[in-house]
N, C-alpha and C positions, 0 to 999 in steps of 0.2 A: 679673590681675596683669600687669604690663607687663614686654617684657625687661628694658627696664631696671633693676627696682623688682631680678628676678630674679638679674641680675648682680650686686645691691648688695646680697642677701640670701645668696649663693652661703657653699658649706661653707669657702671659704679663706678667709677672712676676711680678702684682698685686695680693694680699692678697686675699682668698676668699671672705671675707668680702666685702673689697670694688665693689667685680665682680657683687655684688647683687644690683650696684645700678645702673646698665648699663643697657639702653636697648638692644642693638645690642651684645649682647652675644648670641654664636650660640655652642650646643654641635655637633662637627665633627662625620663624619664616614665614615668607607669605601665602599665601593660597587665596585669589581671589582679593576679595579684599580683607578675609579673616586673617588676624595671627597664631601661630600657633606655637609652641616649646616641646625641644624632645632633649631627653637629659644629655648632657654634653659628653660625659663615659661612653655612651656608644654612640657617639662621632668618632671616624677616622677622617675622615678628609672629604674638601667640596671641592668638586667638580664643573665644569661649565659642559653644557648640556652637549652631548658629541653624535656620530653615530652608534646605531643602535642595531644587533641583528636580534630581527624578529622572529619569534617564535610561532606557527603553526599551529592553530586550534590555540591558544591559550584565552585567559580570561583578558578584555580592553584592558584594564588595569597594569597588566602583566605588559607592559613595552619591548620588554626582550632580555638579552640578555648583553655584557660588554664582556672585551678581556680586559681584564685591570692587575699588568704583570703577572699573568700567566694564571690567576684566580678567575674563572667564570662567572661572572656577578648578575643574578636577576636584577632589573630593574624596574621599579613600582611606580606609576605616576600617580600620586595621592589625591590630585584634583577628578581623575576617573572614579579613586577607590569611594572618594568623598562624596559621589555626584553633585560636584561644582561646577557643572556644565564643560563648555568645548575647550580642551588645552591646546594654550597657542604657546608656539616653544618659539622666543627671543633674545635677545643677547642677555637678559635677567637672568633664564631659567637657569637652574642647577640641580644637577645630581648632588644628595649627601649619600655619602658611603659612610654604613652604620657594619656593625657589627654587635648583634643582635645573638644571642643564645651561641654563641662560635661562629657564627653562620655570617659572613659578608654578603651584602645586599646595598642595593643601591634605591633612592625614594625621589622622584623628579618632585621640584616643590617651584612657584613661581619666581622665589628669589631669596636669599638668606638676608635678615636685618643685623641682627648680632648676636651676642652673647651676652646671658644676663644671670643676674644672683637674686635671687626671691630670697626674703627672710620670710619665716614659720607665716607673719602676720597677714603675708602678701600673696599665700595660698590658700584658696576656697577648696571645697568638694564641691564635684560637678551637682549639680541640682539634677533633683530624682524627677525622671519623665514619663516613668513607668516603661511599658513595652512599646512606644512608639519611636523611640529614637534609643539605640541599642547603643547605650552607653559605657561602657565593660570596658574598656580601652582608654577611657580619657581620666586623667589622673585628679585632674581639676581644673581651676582656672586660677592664672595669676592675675595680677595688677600691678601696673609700674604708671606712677604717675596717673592717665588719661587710659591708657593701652590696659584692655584686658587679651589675656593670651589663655590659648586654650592649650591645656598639659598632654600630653600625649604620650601611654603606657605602649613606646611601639613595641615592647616583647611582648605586650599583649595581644596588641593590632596584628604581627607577624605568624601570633602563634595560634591565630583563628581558624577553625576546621575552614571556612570559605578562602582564607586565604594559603593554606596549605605549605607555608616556606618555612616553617621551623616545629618542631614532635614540640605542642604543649607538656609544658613540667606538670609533676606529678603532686602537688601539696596537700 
């Protein structure tokens, strides 16, 4: 399914058009059985899960690397980075291709749901867990209806000394 098809399938049943002038639009997906949202701005495009060349010595997380039109694109599988146990790749899975701090990367996720528009109301901040669950990366959590999703700052998550794929900004 193409972004596009996604934006025009989205739970608001606003026009793709006008989704473009939201900020708080988030493309869903699955992982497991949690949901999760990464801002739609760094979406370039979804993928259906393909071959992979592997890289040597890197961390499980790290899947490999693709060519994607002559761009070398790391690939991250977020249920490793998550530890959400063993990833089984089926005709669901897909790569999204983000573009992150300049930087193109690709994140294996178990399946994309859609595309959605949070207003102010239908965004929490993540609840404080102290040092036991290293929260720095999760923007918050929304709600639609029934469905909580969990926000995900991935130029945060990318720009993690452990995960090493993009120079943390300087604020």
């Amino acid at each position: 399914m193409s972004l596009q098809e996604l934006k025009a399938n989205s739970v608001t049943g606003v026009p793709a058009v006008a989704l473009d002038l939201v900020t708080n639009e988030f493309l869903t997906f699955r992982l497991g059985s949690e949901e999760y949202g990464i801002e739609i701005l760094k979406v370039q495009e979804i993928r259906g899960y393909d071959s992979i060349t592997h890289i040597a010595n890197s961390p499980d997380y790290i899947k490999g690397v693709i060519n994607l039109r002559g761009i070398i694109v790391p690939i991250i599988d977020m249920r490793i980075k998550f530890n959400l146990g063993h990833a089984t790749y089926d005709q669901f899975t897909v790569v999204i291709i983000l573009m992150v701090a300049g930087r193109v990367m690709g994140i294996v996720v178990d399946g994309v749901s859609d595309v959605i528009t949070l207003a102010d109301e239908q965004m929490r901040q993540a609840p404080g867990l102290g040092s036991v669950i290293d929260t720095e990366y999760i923007m918050g959590l929304g709600t639609v209806d029934e469905r909580m999703l969990i926000l995900i700052d991935i130029e945060k998550l990318m720009s993690r000394s452990d995960m090493g794929l993009i120079a943390r900004s300087i604020n």
